[in-house]
N, C-alpha and C positions, 0 to 999 in steps of 0.2 A: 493403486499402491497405498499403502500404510507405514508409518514409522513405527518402528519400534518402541515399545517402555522403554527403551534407556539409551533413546539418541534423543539430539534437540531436536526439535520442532520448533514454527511457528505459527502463527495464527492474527487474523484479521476479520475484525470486528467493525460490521457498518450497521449505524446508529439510526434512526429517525423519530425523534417527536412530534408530539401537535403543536408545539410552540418555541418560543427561542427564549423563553427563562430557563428551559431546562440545560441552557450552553452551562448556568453554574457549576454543571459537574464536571465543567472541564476543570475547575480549580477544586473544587472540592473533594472529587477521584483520587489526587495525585498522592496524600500519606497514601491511601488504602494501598493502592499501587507498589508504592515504594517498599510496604510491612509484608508483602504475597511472599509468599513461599514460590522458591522456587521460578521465580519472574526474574530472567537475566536481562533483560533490555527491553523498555518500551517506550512508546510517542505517542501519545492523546493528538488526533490531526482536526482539524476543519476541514468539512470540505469545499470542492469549488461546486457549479452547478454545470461546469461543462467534462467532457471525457480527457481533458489535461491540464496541467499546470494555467490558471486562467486569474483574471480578477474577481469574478463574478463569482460571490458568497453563496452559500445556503445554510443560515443560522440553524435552522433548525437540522442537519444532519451530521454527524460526528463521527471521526472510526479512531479504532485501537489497533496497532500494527505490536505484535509483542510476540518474544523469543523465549522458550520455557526449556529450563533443564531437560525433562523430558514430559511425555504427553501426560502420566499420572498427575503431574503439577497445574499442567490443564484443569484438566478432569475435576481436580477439586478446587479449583477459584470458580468455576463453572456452578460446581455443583453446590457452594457455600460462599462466595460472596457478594456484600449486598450490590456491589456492581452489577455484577451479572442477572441477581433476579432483579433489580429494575429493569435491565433491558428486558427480562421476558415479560415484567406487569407493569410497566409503564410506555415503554414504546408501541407509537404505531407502529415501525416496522423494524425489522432487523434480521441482518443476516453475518453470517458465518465461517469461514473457511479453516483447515488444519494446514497446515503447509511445512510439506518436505525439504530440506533443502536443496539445491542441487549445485547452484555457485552462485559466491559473491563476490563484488570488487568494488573496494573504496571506503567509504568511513561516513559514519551518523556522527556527528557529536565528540568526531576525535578516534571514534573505536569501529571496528568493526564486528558487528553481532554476533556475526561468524568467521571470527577467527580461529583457525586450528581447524574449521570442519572439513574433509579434503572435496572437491568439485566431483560431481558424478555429472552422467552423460543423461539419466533421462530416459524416461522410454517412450512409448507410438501417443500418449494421452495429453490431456491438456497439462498447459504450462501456464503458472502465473508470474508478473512479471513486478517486481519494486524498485522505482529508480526516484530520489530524493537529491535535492542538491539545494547549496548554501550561496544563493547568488550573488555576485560582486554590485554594491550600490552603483557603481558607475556604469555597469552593465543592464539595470531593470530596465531602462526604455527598450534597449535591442531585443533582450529574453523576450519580454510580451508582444514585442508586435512580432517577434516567429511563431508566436504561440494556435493565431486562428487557421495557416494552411495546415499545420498538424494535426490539429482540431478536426479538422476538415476531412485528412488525410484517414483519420485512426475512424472518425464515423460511417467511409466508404471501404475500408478494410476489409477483404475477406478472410474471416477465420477469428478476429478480434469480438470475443466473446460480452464482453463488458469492461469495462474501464473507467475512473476518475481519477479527478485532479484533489489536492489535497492538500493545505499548510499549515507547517507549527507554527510560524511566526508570518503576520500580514506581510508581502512581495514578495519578501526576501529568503524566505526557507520554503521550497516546494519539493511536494512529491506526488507522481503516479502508480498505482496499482492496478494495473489489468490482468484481463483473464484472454487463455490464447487455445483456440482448437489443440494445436500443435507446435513444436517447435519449427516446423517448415511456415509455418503463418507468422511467429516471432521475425522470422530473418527475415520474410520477406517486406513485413514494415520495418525492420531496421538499415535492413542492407539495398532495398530496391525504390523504397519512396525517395522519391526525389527532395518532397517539402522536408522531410526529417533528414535526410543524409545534408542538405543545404543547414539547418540548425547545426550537427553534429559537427559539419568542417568550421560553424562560425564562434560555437565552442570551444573547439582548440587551437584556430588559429588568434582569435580576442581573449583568449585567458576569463570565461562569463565565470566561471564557478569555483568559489573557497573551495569547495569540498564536493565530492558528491560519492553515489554508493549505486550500484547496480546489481542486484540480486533475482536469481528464477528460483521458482520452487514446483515439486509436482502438489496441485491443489488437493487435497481429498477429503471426505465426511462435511461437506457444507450443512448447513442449515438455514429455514427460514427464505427470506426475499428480499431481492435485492432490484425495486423498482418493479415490483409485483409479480418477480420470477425469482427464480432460482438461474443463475447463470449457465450452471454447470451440470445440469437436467434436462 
């Protein structure tokens, strides 16, 4: 599947350098960012080094989770800005995704990305998934110590293509983006893990999270590698 020139899109960008000076361009990206044509919403993340929301840094790898009017506004940040050709002559590695919407629910930062875009069903291909959330300080000890049977749970998953953890902000603002065969492999780690359905009910019956956001998308046109694949190949 493909989106159209003249619906949004998204896209997700995973970074890796040789070294952890280059994290400066988390502050120093951000005018460029803001001046783009065309760039409705985005987050410069950190990532973690395990496949969910975790303590454990990896300086040196960075992604961009960002929503574009429609793909032509891609196309030419891609094609002309000096962000992008760093990633292609400076990083060791990096990779790519376009992404469809399909549904969201909840809020980044107050807003939702995609507000006004109506929810579709999806068809037989892979699904990626984005869920970010604003954790309550009095909650960080509970969120992290659910974090390693999930951990656990998403590495022995069948169908769970690739996945990391991800933060704006040290503890306290986290987000995952995976990759999913299908949408029958989605529900069945949502709906049938025991480790994740036990966080989910401790969720909402503890009030853990200010905010959070839960979005799929159908992934298409990747590029490059991601831990010396391509996930979605």
């Amino acid at each position: 599947m493909t989106a159209t020139s003249t619906s949004t899109i998204a896209s997700f960008h995973l970074i890796r350098y040789g070294g952890i000076r280059e994290m400066r361009h988390m502050a120093f990206d951000r005018p460029l960012l803001r001046s783009t044509g065309g760039l409705l919403f985005w987050r410069l993340l950190g990532t973690g080094r395990g496949r969910t929301m975790s303590l454990g840094a990896d300086l040196r790898r960075w992604a961009m989770f960002a929503v574009w009017r429609d793909e032509s506004d891609l196309e030419k940040f891609l094609r002309t800005s000096p962000i992008a050709a760093r990633w292609r002559t400076e990083a060791d590695e990096s990779w790519q995704v376009r992404l469809a919407p399909l549904a969201s629910r909840g809020a980044w930062a107050g807003r939702d990305p995609f507000a006004g875009h109506p929810d579709r069903p999806g068809g037989a291909g892979p699904v990626a998934v984005l869920t970010r959330a604003s954790i309550r300080a009095r909650r960080l000890v509970a969120f992290y110590r659910s974090v390693p049977p999930v951990e656990e749970l998403l590495r022995r998953q069948d169908g769970c293509l690739a996945s990391i953890g991800m933060g704006e902000w040290p503890l306290a603002r986290q987000a995952t983006f995976s990759l999913w065969r299908d949408r029958a492999a989605v529900s069945a780690f949502a709906y049938r893990g025991q480790a994740h359905q036990r966080v989910i009910e401790q969720v909402r019956s503890h009030d853990w999270y200010a905010e959070e956001l839960f979005a799929r998308f159908v992934p298409y046109a990747s590029e490059g590698t991601w831990d010396g694949t391509d996930p979605l190949r």
